[in-house]
N, C-alpha and C positions, 0 to 999 in steps of 0.2 A: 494520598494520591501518588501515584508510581509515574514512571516515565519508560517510555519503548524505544528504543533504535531497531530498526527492522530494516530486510533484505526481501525484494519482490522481485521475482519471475516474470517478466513483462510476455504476452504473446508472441513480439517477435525477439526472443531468446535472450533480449539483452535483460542488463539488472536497474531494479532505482532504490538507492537508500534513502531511510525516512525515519524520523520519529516522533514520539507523541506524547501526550500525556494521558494519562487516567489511568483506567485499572482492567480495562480491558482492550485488547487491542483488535479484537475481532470485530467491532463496530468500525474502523479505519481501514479496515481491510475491505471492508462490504461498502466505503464511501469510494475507495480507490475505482472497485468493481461497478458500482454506479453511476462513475463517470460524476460525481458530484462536485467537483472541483478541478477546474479547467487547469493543465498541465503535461509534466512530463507521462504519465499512465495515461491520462485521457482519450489518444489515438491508439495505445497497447495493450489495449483491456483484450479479456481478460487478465487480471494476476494473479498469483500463487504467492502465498510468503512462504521463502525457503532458510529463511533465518528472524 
């Protein structure tokens, strides 16, 4: 099992760091995007990861 620190592009310009576990990060990415967990992304979706 790996681990992720990630860098997200929030719609309105600003950034949110995060990170994860497993082996793929692209599954956490598509939770951020579906508003699946109530947070700081939650009102700036869409995201982008830029790191």
């Amino acid at each position: 099992m790996g681990a992720f620190v990630y860098m997200l592009r929030c719609s309105d310009d600003s950034f949110y760091i995060g990170s994860a576990t497993g082996d793929d990060l692209s599954r956490r990415i598509e939770e951020h995007n579906a508003g699946k967990h109530f947070g700081y992304t939650w009102s700036r979706r869409p995201v982008r990861l830029v790191w």
